[in-house]
C-alpha positions in Angstrom: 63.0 -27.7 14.2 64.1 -25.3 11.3 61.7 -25.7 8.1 64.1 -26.4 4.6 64.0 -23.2 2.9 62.0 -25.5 -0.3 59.1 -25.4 2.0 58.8 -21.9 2.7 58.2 -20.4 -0.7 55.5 -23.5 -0.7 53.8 -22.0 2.7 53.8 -19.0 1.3 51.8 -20.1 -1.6 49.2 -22.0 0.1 48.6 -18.7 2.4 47.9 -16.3 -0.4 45.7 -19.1 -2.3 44.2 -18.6 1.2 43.5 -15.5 1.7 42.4 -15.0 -2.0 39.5 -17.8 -1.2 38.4 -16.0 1.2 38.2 -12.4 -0.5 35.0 -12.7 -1.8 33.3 -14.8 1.4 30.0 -13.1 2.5 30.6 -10.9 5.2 28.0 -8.8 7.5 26.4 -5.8 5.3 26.3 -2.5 7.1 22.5 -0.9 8.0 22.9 1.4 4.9 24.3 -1.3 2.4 22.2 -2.0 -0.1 21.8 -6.2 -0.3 19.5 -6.4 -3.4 18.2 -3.5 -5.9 15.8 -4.3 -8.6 15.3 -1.8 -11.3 13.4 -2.0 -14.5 14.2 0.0 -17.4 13.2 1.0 -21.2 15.0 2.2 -23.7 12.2 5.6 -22.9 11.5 7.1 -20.3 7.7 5.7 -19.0 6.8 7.0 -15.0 4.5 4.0 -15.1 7.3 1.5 -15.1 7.9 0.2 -11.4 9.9 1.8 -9.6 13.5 -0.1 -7.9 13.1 -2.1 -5.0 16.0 -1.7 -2.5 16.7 -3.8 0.4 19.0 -2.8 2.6 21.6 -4.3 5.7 19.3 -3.6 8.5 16.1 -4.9 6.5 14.5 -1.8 5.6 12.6 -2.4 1.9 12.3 0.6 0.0 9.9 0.8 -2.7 7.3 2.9 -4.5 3.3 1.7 -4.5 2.5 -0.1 -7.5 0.1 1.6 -9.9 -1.8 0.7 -12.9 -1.7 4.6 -13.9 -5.7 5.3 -14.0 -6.7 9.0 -14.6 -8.0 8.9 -10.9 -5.0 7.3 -9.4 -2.9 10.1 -7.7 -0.6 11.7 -9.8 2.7 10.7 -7.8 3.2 7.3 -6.6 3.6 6.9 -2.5 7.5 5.7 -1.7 6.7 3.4 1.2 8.9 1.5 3.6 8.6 -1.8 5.3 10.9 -3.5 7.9 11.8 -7.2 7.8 12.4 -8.8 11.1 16.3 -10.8 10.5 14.6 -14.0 9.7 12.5 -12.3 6.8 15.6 -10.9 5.8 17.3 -13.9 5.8 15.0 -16.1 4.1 14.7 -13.6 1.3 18.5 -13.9 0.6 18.1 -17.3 0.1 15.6 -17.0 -2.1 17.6 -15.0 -4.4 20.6 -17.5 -4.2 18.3 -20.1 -5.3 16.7 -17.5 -8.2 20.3 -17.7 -9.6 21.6 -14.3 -8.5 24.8 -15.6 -7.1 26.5 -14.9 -10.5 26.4 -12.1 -13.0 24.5 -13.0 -16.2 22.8 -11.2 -19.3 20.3 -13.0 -20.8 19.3 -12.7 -24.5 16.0 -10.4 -25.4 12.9 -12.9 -26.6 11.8 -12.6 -29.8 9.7 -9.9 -30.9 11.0 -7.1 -27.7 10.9 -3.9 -28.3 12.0 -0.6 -26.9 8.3 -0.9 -25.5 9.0 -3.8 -23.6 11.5 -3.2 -20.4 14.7 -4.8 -19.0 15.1 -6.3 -15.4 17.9 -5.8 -13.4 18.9 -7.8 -10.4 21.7 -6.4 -8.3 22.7 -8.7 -5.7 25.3 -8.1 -2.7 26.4 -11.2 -1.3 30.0 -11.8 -0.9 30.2 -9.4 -4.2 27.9 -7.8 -6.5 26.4 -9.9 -8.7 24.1 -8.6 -11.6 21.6 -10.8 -13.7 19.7 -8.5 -16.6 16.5 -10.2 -18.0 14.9 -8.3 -21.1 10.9 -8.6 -20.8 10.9 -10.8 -18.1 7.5 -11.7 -18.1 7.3 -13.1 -21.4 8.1 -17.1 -21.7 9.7 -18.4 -24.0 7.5 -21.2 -25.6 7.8 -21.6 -29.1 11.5 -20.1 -29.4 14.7 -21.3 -29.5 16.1 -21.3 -26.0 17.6 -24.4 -24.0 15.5 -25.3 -20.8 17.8 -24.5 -19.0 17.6 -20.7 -19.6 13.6 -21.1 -19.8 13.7 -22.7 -15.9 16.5 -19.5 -15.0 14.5 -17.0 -16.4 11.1 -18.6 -14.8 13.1 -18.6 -11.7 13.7 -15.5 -12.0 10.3 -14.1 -12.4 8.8 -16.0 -9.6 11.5 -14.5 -7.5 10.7 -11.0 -8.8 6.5 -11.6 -8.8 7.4 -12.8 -4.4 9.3 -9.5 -4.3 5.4 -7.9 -4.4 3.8 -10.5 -2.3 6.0 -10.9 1.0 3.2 -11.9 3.5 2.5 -14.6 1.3 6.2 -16.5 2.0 7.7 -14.7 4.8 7.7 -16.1 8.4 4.1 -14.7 9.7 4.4 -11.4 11.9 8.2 -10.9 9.8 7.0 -8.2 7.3 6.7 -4.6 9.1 3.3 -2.4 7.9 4.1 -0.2 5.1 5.1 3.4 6.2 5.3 6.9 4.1 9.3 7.1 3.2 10.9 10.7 2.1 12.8 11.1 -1.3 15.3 13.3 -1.8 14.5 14.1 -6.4 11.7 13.7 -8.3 11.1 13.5 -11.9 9.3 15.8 -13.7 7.6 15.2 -17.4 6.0 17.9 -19.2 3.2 17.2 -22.6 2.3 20.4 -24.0 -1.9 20.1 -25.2 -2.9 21.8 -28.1 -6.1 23.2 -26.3 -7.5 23.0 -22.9 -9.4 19.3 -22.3 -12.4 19.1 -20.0 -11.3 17.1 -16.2 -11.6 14.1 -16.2 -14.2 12.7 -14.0 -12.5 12.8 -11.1 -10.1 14.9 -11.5 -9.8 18.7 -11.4 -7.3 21.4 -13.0 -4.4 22.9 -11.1 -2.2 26.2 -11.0 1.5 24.8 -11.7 3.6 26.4 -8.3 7.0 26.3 -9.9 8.7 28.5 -13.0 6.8 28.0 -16.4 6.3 24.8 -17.8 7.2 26.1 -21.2 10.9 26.6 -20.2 11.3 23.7 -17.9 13.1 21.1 -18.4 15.3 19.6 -21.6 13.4 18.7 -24.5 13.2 15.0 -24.8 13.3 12.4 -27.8 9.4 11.7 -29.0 7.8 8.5 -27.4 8.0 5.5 -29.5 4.2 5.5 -29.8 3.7 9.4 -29.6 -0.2 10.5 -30.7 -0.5 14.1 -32.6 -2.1 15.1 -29.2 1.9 15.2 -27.7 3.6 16.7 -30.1 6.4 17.4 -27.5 7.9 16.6 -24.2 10.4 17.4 -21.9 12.3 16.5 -18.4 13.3 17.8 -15.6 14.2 16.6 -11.8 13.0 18.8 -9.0 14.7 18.9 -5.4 15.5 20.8 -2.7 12.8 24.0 -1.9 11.8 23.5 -5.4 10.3 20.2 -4.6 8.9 21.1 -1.1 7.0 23.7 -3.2 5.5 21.6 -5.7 4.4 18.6 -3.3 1.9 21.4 -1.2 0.3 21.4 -4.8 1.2 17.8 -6.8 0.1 16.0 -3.3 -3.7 16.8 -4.4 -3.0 15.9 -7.8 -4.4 12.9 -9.9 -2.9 11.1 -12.9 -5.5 12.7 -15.4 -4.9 16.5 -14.0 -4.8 19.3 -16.1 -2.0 21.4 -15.2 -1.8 25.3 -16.6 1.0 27.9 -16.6 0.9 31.2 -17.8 -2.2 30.4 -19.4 -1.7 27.1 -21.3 -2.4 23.6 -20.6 0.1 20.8 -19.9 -0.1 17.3 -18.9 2.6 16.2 -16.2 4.1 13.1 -14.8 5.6 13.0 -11.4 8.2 9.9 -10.8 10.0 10.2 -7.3 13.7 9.5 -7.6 14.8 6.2 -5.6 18.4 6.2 -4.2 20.9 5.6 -6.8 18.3 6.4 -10.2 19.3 8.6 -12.7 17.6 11.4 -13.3 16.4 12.2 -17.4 17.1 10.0 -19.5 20.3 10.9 -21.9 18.3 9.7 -25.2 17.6 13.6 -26.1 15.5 15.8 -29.0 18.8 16.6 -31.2 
């Protein structure tokens, strides 16, 4: 039976409202695609804020060791990786649906933050990339004006974020693979001039820097919003390649209160390894 040529342009219709419903269905992620990425940034640049966490397609979860930055603590933080079995995987997807990462958002800075204070980033592939930004997103918002609405988000939100540390606690027993050593690729490089040579700290000792003088390395960077006389200066740089190979026989041995000297001067440095898809320096810059 032939169709009336009214209904055609009508069939037509209904197929591309279709196919446009289904553009952005979920669809199976590729070993290498990243599913979620969770970055915190300040408005400085501060080694001791956590580095991203990255969870890709085949459940590999890339992060590096949390630190609370003591003088004895070694100086670079350990990039480890730990596999989820597909049910681990799984059940942490859902727990970020249910954390409201299913659509993009930006939520307003509490009162009081400061460039001190550090911005949370949730990057979620699932069915397209969602992003939800949280400003200081361990501080509650008693006492301010906020609906509850955006105080139960943004405590959803940091529960989700807190689990992200803790998976043995929610994950299916036996689903969380040990943590293993993972390579990177860059590494930051931040360089304090001292005014005169400190005594080690207990526990610590004072190193030969392997690399081209500190003095000239690096770009000078904008002074730290709390900068002491002791730090007059500082700048950055990102080490790869040899380069980095080089300094990691030496930095590996290295603890957070080190004393570093070259050519004859002393220098405090901070080591941050480089995560897939982080910037390197930061673009705020000494004019």
């Amino acid at each position: 039976m032939a169709i009336p040529k009214m209904v055609l342009p009508l069939l037509a219709l209904t197929a591309l409202l279709a196919a446009c419903s289904g553009a952005g269905a979920s669809r199976e992620l590729g070993p290498n695609e990243v599913i979620l990425r969770v970055d915190t940034s300040t408005d400085h640049l501060d080694v001791s804020t956590p580095s991203p966490i990255l969870l890709y397609g085949d459940g590999r979860l890339v992060s590096a060791a949390f630190s609370f930055r003591r003088t004895t603590d070694p100086a670079i933080k350990e990039v480890v990786a730990r596999q989820l079995a597909p049910e681990a995987l799984e059940t942490v997807r859902e727990a970020a649906r249910e954390a409201g990462l299913t659509q993009s958002e930006t939520y307003s800075a509490p009162k009081g933050f400061t460039a001190e204070s550090s911005t949370t980033t949730f990057t979620f592939n699932d069915g397209g990339i969602h992003k939800v930004e949280v400003p200081a997103i361990g501080r509650y918002f008693f006492g301010q004006k906020a609906s509850w609405n955006v105080r139960d988000s943004r405590l959803r939100l940091l529960d989700f974020y807190e689990r992200l540390y803790d998976l043995e606690a929610w994950l299916p027993e036996g689903s969380v693979g040990p943590a293993e050593p993972a390579r990177f690729a860059r590494m930051i490089v931040v360089v304090f001039p001292l005014p005169l040579l400190p005594p080690p700290f207990p526990g610590t000792t004072q190193l030969d820097w392997p690399l081209e003088g500190l003095a000239e390395l690096g770009t000078p960077l904008a002074p730290l919003p709390y900068s002491v006389p002791i730090h007059p200066a500082r700048s950055c740089a990102v080490v790869e390649g040899e380069e980095l190979s080089r300094l990691l026989e030496t930095a590996n041995d290295a603890k957070v209160g080190t004393t570093w000297l070259s050519e004859g001067k002393p220098y405090s440095v901070n080591f941050r390894p480089l995560l897939e898809g982080e910037p390197g320096c930061p673009a705020i810059q000494v004019p």
